[in-house]
C-alpha positions as CSV (number, residue, x, y, z in Angstrom):
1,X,-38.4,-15.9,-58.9
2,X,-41.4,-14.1,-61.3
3,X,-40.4,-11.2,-63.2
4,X,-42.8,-9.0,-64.0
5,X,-43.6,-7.1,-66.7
6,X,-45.6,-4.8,-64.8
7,X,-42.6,-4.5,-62.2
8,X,-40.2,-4.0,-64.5
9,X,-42.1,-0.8,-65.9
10,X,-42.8,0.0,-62.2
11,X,-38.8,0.1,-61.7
12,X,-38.0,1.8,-64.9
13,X,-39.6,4.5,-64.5
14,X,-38.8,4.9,-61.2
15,X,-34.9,4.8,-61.9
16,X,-35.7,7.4,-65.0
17,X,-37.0,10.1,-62.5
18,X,-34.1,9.3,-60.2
19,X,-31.2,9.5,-63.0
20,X,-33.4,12.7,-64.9
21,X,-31.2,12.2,-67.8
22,X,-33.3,14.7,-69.2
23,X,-33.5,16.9,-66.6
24,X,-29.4,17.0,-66.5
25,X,-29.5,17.6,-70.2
26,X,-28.7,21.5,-69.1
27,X,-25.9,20.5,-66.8
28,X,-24.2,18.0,-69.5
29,X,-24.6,20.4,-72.0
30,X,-22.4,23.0,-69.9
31,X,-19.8,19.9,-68.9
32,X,-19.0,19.6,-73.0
33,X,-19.3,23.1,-73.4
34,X,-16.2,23.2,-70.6
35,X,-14.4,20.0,-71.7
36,X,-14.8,20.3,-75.7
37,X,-17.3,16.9,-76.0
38,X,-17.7,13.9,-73.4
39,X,-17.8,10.1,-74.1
40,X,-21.3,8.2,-73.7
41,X,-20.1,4.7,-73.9
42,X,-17.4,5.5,-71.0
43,X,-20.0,7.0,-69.3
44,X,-22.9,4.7,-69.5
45,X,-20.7,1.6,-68.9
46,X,-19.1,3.1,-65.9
47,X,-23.2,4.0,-64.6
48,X,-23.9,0.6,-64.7
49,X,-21.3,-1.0,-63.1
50,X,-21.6,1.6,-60.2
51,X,-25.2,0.4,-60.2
52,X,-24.9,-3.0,-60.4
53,X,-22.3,-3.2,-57.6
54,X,-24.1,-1.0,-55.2
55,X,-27.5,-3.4,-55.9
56,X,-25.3,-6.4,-54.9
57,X,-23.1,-5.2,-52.3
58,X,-24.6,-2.0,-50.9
59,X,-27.1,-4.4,-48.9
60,X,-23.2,-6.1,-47.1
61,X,-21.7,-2.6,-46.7
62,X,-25.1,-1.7,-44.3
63,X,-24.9,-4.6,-42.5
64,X,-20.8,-4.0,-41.8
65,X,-21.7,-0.9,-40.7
66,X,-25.2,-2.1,-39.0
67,X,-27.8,-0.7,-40.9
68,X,-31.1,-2.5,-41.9
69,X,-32.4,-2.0,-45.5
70,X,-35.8,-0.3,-44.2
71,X,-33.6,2.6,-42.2
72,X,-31.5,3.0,-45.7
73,X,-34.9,3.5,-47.7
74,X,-36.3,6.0,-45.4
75,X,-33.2,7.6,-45.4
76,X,-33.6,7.2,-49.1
77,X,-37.2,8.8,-49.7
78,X,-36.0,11.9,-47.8
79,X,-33.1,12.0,-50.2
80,X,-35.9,11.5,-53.5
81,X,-38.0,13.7,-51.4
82,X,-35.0,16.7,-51.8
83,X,-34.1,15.6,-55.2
84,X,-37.7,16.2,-56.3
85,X,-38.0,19.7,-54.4
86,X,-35.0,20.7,-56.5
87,X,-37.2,19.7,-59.6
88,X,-40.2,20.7,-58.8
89,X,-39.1,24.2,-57.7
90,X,-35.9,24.7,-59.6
91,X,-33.6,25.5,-57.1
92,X,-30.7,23.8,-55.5
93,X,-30.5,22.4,-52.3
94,X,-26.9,21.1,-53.0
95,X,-23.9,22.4,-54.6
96,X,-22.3,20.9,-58.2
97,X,-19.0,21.6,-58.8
98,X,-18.7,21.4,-62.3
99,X,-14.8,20.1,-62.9
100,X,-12.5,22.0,-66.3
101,X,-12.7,18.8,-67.8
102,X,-15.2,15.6,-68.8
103,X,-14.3,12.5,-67.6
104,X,-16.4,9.9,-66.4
105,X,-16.5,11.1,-62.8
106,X,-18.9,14.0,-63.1
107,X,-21.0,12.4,-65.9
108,X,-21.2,8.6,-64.8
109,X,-20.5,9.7,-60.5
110,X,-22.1,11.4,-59.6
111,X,-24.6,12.7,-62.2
112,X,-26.1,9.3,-63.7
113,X,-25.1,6.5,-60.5
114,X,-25.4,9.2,-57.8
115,X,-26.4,9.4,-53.9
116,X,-30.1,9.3,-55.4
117,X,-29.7,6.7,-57.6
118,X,-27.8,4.2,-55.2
119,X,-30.1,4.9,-52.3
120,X,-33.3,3.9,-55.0
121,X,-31.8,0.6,-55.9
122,X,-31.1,-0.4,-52.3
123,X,-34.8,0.7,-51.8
124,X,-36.2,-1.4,-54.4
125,X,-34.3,-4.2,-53.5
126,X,-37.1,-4.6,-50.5
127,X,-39.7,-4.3,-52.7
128,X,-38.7,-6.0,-56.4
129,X,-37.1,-8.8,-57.8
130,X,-33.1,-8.5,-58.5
131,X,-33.6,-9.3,-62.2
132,X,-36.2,-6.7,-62.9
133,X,-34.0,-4.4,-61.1
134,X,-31.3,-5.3,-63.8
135,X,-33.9,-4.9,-66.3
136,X,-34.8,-1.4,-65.3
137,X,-30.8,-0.4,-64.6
138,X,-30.3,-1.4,-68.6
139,X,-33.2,-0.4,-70.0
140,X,-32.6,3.4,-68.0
141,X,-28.7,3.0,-69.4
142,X,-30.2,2.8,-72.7
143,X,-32.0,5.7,-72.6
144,X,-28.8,7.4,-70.7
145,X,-26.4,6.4,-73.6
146,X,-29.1,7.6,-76.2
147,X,-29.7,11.0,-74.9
148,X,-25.2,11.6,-74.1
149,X,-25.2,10.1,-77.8
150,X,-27.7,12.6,-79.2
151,X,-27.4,15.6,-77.1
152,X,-26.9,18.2,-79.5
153,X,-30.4,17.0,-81.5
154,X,-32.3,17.1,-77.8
155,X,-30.9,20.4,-77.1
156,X,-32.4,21.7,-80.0
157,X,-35.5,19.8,-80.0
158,X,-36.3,20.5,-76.0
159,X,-35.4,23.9,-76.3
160,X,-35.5,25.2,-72.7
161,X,-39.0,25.5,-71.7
162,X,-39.5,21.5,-72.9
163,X,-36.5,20.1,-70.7
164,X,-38.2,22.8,-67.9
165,X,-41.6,21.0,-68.3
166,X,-40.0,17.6,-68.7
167,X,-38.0,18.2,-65.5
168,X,-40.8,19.6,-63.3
169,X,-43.6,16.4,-64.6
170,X,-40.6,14.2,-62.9
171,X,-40.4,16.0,-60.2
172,X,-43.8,15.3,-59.2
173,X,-43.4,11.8,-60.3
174,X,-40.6,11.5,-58.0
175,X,-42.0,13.0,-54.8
176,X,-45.3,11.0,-54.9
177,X,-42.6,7.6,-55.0
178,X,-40.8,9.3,-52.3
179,X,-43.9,9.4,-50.0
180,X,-44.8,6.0,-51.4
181,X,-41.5,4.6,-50.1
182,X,-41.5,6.3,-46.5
183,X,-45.1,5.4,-46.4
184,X,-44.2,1.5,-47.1
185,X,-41.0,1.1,-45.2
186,X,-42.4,3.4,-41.5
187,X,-45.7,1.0,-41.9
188,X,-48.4,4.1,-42.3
């Protein structure tokens, strides 16, 4: 097993365009705003044991229900394909029902360790090493916990047009992985 240095950068950043902490700095925002305040550590420890489950047994659940990792990642870039539309375009393509109160299940599930973000990790499993998946999962959580920590100072400092630019630069970034990943996984 090599980590890479390169590959763990590769992996970071794809995870950060996935998860768009930044980009869900509006929609966190609006979940305090409902709740009265939300709880980072809950929600970033609760993140990454979603993650690191699904990256260890996501791969058995397919095969129980006879799916092969390369259909999954397909299925997957179509899903970052969406996810980056939405970005790129600002609109919706699915509905968020924002609960009356903040717990970890609309901050941790499906917001941080969504559909997205489970379907990326199976993905990269067929193309990186486990540990600099790991590496990439903490190093994102990091940067999760930091931003639920400090989300009054970003909202200020953003303002709306930054987390709009920020948001649609990831976009981009996303959809160009999500061609990359059908590209790899149909054999074009």
């Amino acid at each position: 097993m090599e980590i890479s240095f390169k590959n763990i950068v590769t992996v970071s950043m794809i995870l950060f365009a996935v998860i768009d902490i930044v980009g869900s700095i509006p929609v966190v925002i609006e979940i305090r705003r409902r709740a009265g305040s939300i709880h980072p550590e809950k929600a970033t420890l609760t993140s990454l044991l979603i993650m690191l489950l699904f990256l260890f047994l996501g791969e058995s659940i397919l095969k129980l229900i006879g799916l092969d990792i390369s259909s999954f990642a397909i299925a997957g870039a179509f899903i970052l394909f969406f996810i980056s539309l939405e970005m790129i375009l600002g609109i919706k393509i699915h509905k968020n029902e924002l609960p009356e109160t903040a717990s970890i299940v609309p901050i941790a599930f499906p917001l941080i360790a969504g559909a997205g973000t489970m379907t990326t990790l199976l993905s990269l499993r067929s193309e990186y090493e486990t540990m600099e998946i790991i590496i990439g999962i903490v190093l994102n959580l990091i940067i999760v916990y930091l931003c639920l920590k400090n989300l009054r100072f970003l909202e200020k400092l953003l303002g709306p047009t930054g987390i709009g630019v920020v948001q649609k630069v990831f976009g981009f970034i996303l959809l160009a992985i999500a061609v990359k990943l059908f590209r790899t996984n149909v054999g074009i």
